[in-house]
Chimera marker file (.cmm) of the C-alpha trace (Angstrom):
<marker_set name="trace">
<marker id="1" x="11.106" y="-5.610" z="-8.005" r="1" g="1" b="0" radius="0.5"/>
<marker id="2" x="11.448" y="-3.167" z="-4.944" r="1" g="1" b="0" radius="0.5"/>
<marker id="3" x="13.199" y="-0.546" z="-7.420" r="1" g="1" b="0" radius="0.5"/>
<marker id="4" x="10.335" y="-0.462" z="-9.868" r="1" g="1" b="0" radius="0.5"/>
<marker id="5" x="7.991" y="0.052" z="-6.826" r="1" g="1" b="0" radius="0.5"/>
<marker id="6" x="10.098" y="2.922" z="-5.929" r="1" g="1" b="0" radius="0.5"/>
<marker id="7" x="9.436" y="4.426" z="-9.258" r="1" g="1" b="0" radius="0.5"/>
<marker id="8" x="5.859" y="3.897" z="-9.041" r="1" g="1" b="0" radius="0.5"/>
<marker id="9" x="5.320" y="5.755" z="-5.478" r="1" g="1" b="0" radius="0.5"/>
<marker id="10" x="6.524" y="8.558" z="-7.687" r="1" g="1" b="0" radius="0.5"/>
<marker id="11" x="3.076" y="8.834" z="-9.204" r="1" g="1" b="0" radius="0.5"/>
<marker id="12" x="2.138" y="10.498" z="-5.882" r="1" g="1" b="0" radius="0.5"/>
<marker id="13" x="3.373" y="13.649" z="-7.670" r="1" g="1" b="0" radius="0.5"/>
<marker id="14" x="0.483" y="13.286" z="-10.040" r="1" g="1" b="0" radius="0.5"/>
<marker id="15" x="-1.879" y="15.976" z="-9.013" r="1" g="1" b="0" radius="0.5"/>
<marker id="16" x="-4.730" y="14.486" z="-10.520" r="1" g="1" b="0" radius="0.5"/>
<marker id="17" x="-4.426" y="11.009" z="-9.565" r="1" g="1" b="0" radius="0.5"/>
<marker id="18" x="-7.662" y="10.015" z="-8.154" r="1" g="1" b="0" radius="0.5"/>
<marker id="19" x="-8.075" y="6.340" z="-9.125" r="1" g="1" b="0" radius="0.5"/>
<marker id="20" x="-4.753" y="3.951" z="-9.043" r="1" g="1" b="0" radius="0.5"/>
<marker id="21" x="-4.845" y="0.076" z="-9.630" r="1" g="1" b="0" radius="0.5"/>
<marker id="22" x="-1.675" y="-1.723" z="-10.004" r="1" g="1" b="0" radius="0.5"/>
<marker id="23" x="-1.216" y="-5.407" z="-10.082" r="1" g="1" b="0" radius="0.5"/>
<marker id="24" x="1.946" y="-6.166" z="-9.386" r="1" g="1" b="0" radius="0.5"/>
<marker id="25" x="1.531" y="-9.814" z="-8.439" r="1" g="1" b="0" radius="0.5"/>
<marker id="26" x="4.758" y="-12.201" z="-8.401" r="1" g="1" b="0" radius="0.5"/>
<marker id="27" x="7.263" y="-9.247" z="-8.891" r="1" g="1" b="0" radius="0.5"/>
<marker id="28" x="9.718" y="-9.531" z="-6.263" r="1" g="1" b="0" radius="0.5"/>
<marker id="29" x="8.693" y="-6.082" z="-4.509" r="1" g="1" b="0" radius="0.5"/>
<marker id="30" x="9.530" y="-7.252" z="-1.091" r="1" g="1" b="0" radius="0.5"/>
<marker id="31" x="9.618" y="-4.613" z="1.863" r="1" g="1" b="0" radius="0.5"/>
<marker id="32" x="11.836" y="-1.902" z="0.335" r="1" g="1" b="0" radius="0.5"/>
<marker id="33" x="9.220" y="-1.684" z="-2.671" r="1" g="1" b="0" radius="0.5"/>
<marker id="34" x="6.005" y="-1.941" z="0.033" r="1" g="1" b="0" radius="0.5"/>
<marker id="35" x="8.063" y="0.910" z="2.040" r="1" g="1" b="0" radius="0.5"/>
<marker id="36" x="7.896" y="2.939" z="-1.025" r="1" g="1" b="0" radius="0.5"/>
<marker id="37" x="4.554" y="2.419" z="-2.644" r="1" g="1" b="0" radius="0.5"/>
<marker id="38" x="2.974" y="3.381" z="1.563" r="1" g="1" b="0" radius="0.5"/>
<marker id="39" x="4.709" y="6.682" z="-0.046" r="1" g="1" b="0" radius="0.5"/>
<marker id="40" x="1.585" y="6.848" z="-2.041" r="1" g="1" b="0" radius="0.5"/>
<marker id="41" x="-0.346" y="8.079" z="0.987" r="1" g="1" b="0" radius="0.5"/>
<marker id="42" x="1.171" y="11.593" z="0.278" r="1" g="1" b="0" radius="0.5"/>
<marker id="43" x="-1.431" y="11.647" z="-2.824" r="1" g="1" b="0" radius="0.5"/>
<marker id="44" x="-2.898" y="14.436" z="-2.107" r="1" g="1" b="0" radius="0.5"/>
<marker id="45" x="-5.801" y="13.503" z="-4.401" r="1" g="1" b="0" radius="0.5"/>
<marker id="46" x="-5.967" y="10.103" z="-4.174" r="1" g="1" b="0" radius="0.5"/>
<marker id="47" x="-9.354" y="8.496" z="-3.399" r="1" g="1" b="0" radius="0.5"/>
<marker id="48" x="-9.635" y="5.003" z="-4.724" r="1" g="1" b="0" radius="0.5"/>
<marker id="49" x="-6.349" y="2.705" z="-4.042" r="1" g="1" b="0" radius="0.5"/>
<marker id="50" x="-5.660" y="-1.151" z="-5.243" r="1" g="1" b="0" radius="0.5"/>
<marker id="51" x="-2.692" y="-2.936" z="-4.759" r="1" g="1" b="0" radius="0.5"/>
<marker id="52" x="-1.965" y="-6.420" z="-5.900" r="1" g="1" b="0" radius="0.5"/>
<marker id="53" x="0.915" y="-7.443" z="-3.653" r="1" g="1" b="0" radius="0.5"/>
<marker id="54" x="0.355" y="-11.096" z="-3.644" r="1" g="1" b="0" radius="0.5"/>
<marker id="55" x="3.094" y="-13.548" z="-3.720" r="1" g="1" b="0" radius="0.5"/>
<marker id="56" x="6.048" y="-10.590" z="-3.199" r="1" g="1" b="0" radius="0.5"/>
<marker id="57" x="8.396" y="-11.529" z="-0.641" r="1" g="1" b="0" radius="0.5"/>
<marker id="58" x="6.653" y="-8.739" z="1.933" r="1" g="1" b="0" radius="0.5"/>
<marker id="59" x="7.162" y="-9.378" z="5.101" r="1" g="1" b="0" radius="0.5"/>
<marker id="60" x="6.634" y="-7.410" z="8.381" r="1" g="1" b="0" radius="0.5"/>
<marker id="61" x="8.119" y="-4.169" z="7.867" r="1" g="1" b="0" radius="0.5"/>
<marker id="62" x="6.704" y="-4.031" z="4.354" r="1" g="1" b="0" radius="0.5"/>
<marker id="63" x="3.259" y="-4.532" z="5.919" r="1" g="1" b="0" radius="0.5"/>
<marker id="64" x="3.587" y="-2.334" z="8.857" r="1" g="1" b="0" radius="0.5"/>
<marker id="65" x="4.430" y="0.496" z="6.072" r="1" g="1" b="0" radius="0.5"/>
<marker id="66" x="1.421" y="-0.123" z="3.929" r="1" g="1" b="0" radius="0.5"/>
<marker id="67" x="-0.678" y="0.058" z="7.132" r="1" g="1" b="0" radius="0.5"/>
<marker id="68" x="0.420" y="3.558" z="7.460" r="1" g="1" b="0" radius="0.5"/>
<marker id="69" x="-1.662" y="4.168" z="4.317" r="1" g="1" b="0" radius="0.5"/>
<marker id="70" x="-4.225" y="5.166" z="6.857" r="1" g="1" b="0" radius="0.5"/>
<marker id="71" x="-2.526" y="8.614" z="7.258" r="1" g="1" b="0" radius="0.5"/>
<marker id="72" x="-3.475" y="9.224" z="3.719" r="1" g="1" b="0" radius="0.5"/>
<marker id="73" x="-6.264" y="12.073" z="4.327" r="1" g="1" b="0" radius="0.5"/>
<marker id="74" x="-8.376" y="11.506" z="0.539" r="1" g="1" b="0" radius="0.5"/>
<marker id="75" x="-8.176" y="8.104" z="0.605" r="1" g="1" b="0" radius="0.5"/>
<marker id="76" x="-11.606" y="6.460" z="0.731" r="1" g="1" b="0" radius="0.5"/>
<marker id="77" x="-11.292" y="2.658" z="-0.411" r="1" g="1" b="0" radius="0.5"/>
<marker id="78" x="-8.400" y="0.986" z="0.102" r="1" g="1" b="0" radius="0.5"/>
<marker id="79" x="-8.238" y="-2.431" z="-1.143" r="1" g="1" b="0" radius="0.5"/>
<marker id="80" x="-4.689" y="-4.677" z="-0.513" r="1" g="1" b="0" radius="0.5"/>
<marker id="81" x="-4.326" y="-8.171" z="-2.014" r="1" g="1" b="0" radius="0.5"/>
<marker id="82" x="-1.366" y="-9.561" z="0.412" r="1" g="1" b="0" radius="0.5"/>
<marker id="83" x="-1.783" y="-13.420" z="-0.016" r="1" g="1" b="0" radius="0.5"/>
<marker id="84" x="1.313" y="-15.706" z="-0.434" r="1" g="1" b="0" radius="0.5"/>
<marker id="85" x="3.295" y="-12.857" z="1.827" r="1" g="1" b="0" radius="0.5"/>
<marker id="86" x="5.399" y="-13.540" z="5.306" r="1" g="1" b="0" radius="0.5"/>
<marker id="87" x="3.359" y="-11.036" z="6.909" r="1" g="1" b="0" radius="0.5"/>
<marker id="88" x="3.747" y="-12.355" z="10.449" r="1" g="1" b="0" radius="0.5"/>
<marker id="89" x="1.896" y="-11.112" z="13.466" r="1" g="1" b="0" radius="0.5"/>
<marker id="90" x="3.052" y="-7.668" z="13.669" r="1" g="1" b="0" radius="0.5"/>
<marker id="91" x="2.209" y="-7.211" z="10.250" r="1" g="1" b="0" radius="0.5"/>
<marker id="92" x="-1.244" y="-8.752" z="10.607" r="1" g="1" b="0" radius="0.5"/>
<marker id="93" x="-1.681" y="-6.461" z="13.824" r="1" g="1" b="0" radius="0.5"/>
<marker id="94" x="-0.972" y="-3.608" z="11.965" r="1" g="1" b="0" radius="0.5"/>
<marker id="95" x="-3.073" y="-3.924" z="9.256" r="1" g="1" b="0" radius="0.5"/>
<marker id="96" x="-5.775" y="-4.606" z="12.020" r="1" g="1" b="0" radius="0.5"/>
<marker id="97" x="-5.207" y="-0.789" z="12.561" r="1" g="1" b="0" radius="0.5"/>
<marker id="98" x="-6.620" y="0.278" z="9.279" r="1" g="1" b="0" radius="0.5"/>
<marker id="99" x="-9.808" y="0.246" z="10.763" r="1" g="1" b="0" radius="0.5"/>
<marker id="100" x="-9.318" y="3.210" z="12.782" r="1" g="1" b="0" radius="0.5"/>
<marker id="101" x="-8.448" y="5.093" z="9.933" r="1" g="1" b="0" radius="0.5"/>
<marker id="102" x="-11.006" y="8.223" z="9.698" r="1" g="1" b="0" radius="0.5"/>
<marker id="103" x="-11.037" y="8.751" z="5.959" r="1" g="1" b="0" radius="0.5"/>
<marker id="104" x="-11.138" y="5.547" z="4.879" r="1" g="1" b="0" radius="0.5"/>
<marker id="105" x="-14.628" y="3.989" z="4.433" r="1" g="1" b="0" radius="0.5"/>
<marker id="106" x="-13.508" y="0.959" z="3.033" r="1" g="1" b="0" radius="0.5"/>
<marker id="107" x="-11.020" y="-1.180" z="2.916" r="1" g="1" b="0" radius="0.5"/>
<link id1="1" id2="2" r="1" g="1" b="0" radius="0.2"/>
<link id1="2" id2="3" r="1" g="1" b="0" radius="0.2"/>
<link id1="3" id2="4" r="1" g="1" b="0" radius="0.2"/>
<link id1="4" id2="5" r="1" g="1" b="0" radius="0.2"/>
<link id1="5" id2="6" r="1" g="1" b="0" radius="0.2"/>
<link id1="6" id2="7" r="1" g="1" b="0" radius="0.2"/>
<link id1="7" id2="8" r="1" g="1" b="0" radius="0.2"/>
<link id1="8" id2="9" r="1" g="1" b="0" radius="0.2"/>
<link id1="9" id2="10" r="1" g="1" b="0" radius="0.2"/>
<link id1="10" id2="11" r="1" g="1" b="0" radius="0.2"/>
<link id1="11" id2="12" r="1" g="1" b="0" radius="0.2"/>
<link id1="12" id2="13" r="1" g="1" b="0" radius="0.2"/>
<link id1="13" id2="14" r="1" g="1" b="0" radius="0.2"/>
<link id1="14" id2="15" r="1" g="1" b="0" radius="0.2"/>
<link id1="15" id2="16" r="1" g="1" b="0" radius="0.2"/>
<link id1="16" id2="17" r="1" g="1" b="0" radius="0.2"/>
<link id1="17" id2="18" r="1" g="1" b="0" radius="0.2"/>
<link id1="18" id2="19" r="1" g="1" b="0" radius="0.2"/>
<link id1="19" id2="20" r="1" g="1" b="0" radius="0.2"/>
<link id1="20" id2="21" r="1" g="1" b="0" radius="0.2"/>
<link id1="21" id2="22" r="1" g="1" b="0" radius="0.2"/>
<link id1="22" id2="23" r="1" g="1" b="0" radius="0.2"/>
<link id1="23" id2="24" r="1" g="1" b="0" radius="0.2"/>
<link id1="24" id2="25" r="1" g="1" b="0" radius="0.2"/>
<link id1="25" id2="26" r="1" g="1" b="0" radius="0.2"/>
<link id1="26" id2="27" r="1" g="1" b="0" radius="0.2"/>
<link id1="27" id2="28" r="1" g="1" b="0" radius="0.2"/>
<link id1="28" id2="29" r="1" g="1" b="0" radius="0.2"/>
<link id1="29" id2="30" r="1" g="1" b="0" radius="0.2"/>
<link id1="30" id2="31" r="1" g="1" b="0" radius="0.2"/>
<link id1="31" id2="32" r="1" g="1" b="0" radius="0.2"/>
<link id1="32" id2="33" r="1" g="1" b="0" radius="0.2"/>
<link id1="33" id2="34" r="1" g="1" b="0" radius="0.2"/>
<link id1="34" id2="35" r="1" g="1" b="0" radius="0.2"/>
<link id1="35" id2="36" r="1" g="1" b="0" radius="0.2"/>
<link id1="36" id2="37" r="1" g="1" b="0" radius="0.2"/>
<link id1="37" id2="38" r="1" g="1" b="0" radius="0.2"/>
<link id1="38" id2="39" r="1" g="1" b="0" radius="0.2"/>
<link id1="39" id2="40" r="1" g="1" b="0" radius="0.2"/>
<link id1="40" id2="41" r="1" g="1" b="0" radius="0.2"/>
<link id1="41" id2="42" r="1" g="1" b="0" radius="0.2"/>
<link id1="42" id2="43" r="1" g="1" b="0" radius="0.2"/>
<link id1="43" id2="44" r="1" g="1" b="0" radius="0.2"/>
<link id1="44" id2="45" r="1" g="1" b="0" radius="0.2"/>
<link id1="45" id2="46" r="1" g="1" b="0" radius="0.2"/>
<link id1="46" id2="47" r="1" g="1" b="0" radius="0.2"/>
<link id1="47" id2="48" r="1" g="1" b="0" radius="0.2"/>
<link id1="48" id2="49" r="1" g="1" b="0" radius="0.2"/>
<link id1="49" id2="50" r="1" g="1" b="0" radius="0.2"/>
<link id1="50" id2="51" r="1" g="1" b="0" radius="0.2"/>
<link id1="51" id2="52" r="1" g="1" b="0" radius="0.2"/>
<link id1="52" id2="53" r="1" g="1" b="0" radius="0.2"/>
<link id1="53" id2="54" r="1" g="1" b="0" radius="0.2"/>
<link id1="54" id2="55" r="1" g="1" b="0" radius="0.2"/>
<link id1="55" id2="56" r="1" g="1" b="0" radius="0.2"/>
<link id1="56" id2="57" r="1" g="1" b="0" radius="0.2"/>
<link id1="57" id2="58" r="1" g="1" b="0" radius="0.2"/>
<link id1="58" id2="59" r="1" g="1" b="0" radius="0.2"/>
<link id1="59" id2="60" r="1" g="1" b="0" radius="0.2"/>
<link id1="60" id2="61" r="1" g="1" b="0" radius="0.2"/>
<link id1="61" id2="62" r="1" g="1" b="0" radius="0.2"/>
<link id1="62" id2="63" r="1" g="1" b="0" radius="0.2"/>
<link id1="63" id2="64" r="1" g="1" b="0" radius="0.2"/>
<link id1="64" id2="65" r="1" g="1" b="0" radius="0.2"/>
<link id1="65" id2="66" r="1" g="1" b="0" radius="0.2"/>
<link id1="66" id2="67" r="1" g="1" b="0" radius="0.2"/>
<link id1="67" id2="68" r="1" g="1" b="0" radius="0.2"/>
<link id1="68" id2="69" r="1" g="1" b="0" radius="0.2"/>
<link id1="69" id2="70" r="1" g="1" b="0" radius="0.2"/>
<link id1="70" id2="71" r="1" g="1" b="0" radius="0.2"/>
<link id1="71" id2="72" r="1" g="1" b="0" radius="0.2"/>
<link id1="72" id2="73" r="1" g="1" b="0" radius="0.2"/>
<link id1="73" id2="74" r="1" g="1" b="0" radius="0.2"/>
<link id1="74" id2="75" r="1" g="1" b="0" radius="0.2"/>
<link id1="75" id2="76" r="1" g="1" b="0" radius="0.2"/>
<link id1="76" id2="77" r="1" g="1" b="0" radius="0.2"/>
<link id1="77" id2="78" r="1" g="1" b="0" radius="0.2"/>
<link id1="78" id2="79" r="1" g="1" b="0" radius="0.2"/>
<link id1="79" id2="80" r="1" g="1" b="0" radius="0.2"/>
<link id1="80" id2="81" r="1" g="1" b="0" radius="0.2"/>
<link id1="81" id2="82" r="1" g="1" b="0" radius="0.2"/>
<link id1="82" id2="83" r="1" g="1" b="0" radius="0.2"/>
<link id1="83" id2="84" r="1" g="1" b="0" radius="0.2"/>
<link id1="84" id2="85" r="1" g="1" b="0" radius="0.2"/>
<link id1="85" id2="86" r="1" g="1" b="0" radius="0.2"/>
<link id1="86" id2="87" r="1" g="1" b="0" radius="0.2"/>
<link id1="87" id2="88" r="1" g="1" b="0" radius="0.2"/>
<link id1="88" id2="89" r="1" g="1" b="0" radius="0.2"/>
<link id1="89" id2="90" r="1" g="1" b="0" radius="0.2"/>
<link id1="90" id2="91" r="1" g="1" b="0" radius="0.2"/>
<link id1="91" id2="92" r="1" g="1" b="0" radius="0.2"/>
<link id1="92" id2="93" r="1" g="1" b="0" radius="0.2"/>
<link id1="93" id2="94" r="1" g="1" b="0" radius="0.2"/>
<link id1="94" id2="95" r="1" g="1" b="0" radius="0.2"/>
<link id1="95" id2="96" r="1" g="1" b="0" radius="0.2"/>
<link id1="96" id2="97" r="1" g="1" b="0" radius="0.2"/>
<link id1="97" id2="98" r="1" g="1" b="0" radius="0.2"/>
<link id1="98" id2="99" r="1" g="1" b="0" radius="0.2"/>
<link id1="99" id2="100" r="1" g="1" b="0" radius="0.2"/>
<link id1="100" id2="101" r="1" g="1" b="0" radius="0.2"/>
<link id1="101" id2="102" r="1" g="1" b="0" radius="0.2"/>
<link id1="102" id2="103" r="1" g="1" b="0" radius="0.2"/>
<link id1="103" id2="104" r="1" g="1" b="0" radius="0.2"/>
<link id1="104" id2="105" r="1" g="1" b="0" radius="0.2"/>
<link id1="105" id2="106" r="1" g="1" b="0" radius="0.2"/>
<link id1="106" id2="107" r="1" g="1" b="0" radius="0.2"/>
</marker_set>
């Protein structure tokens, strides 16, 4: 759930964290835990980011905060697997803004 997300956006401590995959499909992470893995765009190392967010309870405000992964300034490929999520509009919109992002190349 949302707590165990919260102890996962701790890994952006991890100096050499260049790579991070985590599937955490069907887990209950809702917004609080999407608020706290966007935390992850304080990696300072971080180049390569997959998250499996599918079928989570995130809604807008979850979203929105995972769209600010585009202040994340090593991250090159971002790649966010959102289906089965109340994502709304606003949410939708915002993730429309990751293509503005300057460091990332893909996502």
């Amino acid at each position: 759930g949302g707590s165990g997300a919260q102890s996962l956006a701790a890994l952006k401590e991890a100096p050499s964290l260049h790579t991070l995959t985590l599937d955490l499909a069907d887990n209950n992470v809702g917004d609080s835990g999407a608020r706290a893995l966007a935390g992850l765009k304080e990696a300072t190392s971080l180049h390569t980011l997959t998250l499996n967010l599918m079928f989570n309870n995130v809604g807008a405000s979850g979203v929105q905060a995972l769209a600010g992964l585009k202040e994340a300034t090593a991250l090159h490929t971002l790649t966010l697997y959102l289906a089965g999520n109340n994502v709304g509009d606003s949410g939708a919109a915002a993730l429309t803004e990751l293509r503005h992002a300057a460091a990332l190349r893909n996502f």
